[in-house]
N, C-alpha and C positions, 0 to 999 in steps of 0.2 A: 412919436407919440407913445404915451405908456397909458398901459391896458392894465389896470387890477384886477385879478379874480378871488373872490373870495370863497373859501367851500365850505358851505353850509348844509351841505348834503349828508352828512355822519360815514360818511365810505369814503373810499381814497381814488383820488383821480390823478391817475397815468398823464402823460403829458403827448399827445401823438408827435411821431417822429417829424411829418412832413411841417410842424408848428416851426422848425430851424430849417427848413429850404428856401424861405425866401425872404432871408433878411430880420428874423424876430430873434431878437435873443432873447435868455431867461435860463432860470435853474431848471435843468432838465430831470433832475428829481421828482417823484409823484409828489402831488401836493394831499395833505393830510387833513384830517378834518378842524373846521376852524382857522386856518391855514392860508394867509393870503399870501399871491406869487403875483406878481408886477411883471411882464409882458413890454419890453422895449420894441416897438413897432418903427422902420424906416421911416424917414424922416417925408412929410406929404401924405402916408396914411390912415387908414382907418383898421378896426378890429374887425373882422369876419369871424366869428365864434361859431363851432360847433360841437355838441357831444355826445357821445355815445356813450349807452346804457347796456353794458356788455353780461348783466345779469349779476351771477357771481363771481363771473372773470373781470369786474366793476367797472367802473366810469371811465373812458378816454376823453380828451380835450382835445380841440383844435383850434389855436390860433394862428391867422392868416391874414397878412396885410393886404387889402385893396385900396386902390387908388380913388381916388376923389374923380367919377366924372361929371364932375359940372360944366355945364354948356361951354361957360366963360372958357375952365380950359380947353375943353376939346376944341373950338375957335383958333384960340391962341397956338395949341399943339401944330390943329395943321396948317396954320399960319405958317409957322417955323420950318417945319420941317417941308413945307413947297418951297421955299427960298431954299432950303440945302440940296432938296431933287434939282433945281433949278442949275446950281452948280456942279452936281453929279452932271446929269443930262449933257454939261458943256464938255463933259469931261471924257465923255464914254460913248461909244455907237450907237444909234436911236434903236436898235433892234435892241443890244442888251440893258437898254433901258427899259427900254417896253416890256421883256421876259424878266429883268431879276428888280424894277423899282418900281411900277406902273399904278400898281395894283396893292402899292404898301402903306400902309397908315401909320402914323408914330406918336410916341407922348413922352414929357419929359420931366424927368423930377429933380430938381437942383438942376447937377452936371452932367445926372445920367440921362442917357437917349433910348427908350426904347423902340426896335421897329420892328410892328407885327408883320407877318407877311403870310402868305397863303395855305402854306403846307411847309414839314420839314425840311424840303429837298429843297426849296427856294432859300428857309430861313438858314440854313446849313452851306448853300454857295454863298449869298451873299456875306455872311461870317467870313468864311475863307478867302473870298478874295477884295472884299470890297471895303473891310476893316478901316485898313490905315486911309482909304481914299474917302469913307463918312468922316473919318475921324480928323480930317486936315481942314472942314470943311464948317 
């Protein structure tokens, strides 16, 4: 999706850094006044805009993609990804299913998978050993 901004505010707006951590490209040059910059959002989202009025140290920008959660998909999401716990679970000990899958939720955009899970320590094992075994799956 692409996001227009346009600046009609007469002052110059910084662009915040975290606007290119997940997936947005764009000129990361401050935009100037009159000034419109176009915002390439991953493909399934929407704009999350905010910004800050930093005084005379001036205007920062935040663009941030969020996902679409309508019912339809979140249905659909764990529609999917029960069938893929389904083949983990045949895969692996019913105890480390129950400690590192149990409790996980997922959603999916195109090709990618994401899978929330409870705390770092959880999402940080399951990365490290359980990769290639979601990913065969």
């Amino acid at each position: 999706m692409k996001f227009k901004y346009f600046n009609d505010t007469n002052r110059l707006v910084k662009i915040h850094a975290a606007t290119f951590s997940h997936g947005t490209t764009a000129d990361s040059k401050p935009i100037n006044t009159l000034e419109e910059r176009t915002f390439i959002l991953p493909e399934g989202t929407y704009p999350w805009v905010k910004m800050w009025d930093y005084g005379e140290a001036g205007l920062t920008i935040l663009v941030s993609p969020t996902y679409d959660d309508s019912e339809e998909n979140k249905i659909e999401d764990e529609h999917r990804w029960g069938k893929i716990l389904e083949l983990i679970s045949s895969s692996i000990s019913s105890d480390s299913f129950e400690a590192w899958f149990a409790h996980t939720k997922a959603s999916f955009s195109g090709k990618t998978l994401t899978i929330y899970c409870v705390n770092v320590f959880q999402r940080d094992w399951v990365k490290s050993r359980y990769t290639n075994l979601i990913a065969t799956r």
